[in-house]
N, C-alpha and C positions, 0 to 999 in steps of 0.2 A: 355352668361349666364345672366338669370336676378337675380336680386338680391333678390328676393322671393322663386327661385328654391330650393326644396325639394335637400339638397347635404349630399350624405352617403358616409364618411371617413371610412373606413374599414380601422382598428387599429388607430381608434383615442385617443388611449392613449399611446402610443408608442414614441418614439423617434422623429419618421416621420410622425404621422399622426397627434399627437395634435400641431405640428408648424404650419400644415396646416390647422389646425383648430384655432388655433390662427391667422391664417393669412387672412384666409377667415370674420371673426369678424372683424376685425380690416380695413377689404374694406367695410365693410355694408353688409353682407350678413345673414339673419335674421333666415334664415330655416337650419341649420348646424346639421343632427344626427348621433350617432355613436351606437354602442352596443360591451359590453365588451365578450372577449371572453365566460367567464360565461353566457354573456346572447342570443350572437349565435356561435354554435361552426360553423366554416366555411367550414370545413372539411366533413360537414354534407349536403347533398345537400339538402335532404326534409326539413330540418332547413331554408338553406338559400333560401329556392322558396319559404315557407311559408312568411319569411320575406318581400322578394320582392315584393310579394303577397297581403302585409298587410302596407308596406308604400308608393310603387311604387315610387322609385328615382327619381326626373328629372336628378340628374349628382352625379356619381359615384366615389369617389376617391377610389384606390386598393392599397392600404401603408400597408396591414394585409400581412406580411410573419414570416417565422420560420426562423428568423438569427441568424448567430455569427460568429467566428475569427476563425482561423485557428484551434485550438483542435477540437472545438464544429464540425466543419465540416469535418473530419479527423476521427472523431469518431461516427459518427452517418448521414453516408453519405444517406443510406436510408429513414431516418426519414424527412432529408433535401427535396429529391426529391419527396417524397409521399407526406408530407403532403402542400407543395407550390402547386404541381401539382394541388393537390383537390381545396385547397383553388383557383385557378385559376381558373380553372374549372368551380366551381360551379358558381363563382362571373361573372365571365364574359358570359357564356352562359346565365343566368337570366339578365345581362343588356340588350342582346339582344332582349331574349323573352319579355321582359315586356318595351320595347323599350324606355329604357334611353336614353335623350337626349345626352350625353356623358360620355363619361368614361376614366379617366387616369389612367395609368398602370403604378406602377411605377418600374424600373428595378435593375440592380447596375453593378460596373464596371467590375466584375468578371465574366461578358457576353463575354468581346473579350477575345481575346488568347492570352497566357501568354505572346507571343513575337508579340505582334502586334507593328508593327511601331509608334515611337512614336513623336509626342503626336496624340493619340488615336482619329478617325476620326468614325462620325457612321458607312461609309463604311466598317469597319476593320469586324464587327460582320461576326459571321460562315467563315474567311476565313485562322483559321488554329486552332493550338490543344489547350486547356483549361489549367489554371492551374489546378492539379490536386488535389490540399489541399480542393479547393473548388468546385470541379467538378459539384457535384450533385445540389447544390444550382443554380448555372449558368448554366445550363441543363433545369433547372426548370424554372427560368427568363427567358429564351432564347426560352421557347415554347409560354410562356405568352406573350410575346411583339408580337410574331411571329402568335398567335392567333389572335389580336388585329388584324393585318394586315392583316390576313384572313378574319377576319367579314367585316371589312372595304371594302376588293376587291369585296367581293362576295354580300354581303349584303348593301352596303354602311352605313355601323355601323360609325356613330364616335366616334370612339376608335382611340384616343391617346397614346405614349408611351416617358417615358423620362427616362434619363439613369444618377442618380446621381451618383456623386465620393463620397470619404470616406466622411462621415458626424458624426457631435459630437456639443454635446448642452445639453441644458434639456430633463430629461426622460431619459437620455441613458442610455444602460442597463451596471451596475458596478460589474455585476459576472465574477467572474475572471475566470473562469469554460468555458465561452461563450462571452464575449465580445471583443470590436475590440480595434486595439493598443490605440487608446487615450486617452477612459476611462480609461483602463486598467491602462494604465499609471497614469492618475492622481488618481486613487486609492491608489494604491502601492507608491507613490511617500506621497499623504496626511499620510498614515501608518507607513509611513517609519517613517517621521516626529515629527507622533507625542510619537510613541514608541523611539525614539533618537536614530536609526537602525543606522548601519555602514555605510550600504550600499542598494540597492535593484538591483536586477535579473532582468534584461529584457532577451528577446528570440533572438534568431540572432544575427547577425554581427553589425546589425543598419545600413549596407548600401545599402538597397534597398529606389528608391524613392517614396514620396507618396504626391496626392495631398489630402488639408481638405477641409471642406466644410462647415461654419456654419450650422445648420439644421431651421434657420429661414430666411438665405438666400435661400437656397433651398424652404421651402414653400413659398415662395416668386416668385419665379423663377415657379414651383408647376404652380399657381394661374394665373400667367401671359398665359403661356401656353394655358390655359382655357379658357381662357379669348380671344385668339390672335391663338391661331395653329389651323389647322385640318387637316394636313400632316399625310402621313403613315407611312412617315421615323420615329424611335424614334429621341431623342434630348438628347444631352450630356447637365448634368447639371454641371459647376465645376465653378473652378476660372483660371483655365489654370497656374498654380502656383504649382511647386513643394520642397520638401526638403525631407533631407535623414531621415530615423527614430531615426539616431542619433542626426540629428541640433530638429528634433522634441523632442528626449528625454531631452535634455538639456533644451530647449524652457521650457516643462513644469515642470523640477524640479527647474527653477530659479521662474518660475509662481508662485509655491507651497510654495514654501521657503526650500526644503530640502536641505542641506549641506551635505551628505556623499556620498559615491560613487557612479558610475552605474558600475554591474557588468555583460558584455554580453557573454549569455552561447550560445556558435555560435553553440552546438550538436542539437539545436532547431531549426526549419525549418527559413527559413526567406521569402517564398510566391515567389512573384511573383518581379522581379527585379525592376519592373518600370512600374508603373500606372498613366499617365496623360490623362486628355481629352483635344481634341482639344474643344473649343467651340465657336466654331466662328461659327458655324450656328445659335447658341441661342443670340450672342452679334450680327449679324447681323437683327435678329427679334426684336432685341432692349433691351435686358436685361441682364444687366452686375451684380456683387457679390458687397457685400457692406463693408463686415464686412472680416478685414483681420485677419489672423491666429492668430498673436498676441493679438490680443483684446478677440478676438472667447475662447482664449484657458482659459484669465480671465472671462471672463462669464461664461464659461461652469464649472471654479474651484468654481464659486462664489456658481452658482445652486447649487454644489453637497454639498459643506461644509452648507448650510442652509437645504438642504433635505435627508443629511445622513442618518438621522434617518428611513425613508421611498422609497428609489433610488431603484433601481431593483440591491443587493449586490449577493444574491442566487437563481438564475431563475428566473420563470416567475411571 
């Protein structure tokens, strides 16, 4: 990439797209645009080819999907795979036609199967069944990465794909309705707090494992990518690092300062037992994690308690 190229963050106000938008500023890169859903909806195709249309990308980041935690996708599994689809859809067949010098797709871990051997190898994708909490979402990711690789054979498209583990930072969404354990937690754990609650309700047993991921490590990792891959295989993004979501629950209620209980309602699903990526293909392209979980989890407390007032607490 040169450093003048025209780069469209698709959801660059989001969790994952302004890291990467921060990330990309922060190497010299001078031409960085984004557009808020209000100002294209992505779902819309004649929207996004008018777009394409009218700024011609040289390089494409794809960080725009419809996520969230286990309820949100449990409850509106259709909405999950419709509207990712489109959005995929549209975005990636306009990189081709208006012929973007590249494009990363970005995926998430809930593409391999619930019992893939672990720690979690890109090989594992499509070779057995899905968790089902999250079915339609990794249905949707798993066509997307999987289109990239189409254009790529048939076309010689460079389309890129990387496969981040759970991630939490700035931006991240704190509706307790749709978001993933860690905000989650440190929401409930900050309220707990400051109401002088007993106790607070987490979901599950607490002992399935999970890896984190700062989200400014990841656009970090993002940038390099771009910078260095044009592989068809995707690329696992993590820290190769895991803990149970109960050493995590504790983690951040000593982070927060709360003193009363955790109360685990094990009648609440607990996901998937165990999520690690292997990433030893990305540590041998040369790019290892910087920020470990304990520090990650004081930033990500620091962000929220200065942006409460404005955090994404009820949708979107």
């Amino acid at each position: 990439m040169n450093k003048t190229d025209k780069i469209y963050v698709a959801g660059h106000r989001g969790l994952v797209g302004s890291a990467i938008v921060r990330n990309l500023k922060s190497k010299g890169y001078t031409n960085v645009i984004g557009r808020t859903h209000q100002e294209l909806e992505l779902t819309d195709q004649a929207a996004v080819r008018a777009f394409f249309e009218e700024e011609k990308p040289d390089v494409v980041v794809l960080a725009a999907a419809k996520v969230g935690g286990i309820n949100a996708n449990n409850t509106a599994p259709a909405d999950f795979a419709w509207d990712n689809m489109q959005v995929q859809c549209n975005v990636i067949k306009c990189c081709h036609d208006y012929k973007v010098k590249k494009l990363l797709f970005l995926g998430s871990t809930c593409i391999y199967p619930k019992m893939a051997p672990q720690p979690i190898v890109e090989d594992a994708l499509l070779t057995g069944p899905l968790e089902q909490t999250n079915e339609a979402y990794a249905i949707a990711k798993i066509s997307g990465m999987q289109m990239c690789k189409y254009f790529k054979r048939q076309y010689g498209d460079n389309f890129i794909s990387c496969m981040p583990t759970n991630l939490y930072g700035p931006y991240d969404n704190y509706d307790l309705k749709g978001s993933h354990v860690l905000p989650a937690m440190i929401r409930k754990f900050h309220e707990a707090k400051l109401q002088n609650a007993p106790s607070v309700e987490l979901w599950g047993t607490g002992s399935p494992l999970r890896e984190f991921l700062y989200v400014d490590d990841m656009a970090d990792a993002c940038v390099f990518l771009l910078e260095n891959y044009d592989g068809e295989q995707h690329v696992n993004i993590g820290t190769g690092k895991e803990l149970t979501i109960k050493e995590l629950a504790e983690l951040v209620k000593k982070t927060v300062g709360f003193e009363g209980e955790i109360v685990w309602n094990s009648s609440m699903p607990d996901g998937t037992p165990r999520k690690l990526t292997d990433v030893t293909k990305l540590h041998e392209l040369g790019w290892t994690h910087k920020v470990e979980l304990q520090e990650g989890v004081k930033l990500a407390y620091e962000w929220f308690k200065e942006n409460v007032d404005h955090a994404r607490m009820n949708g979107r």
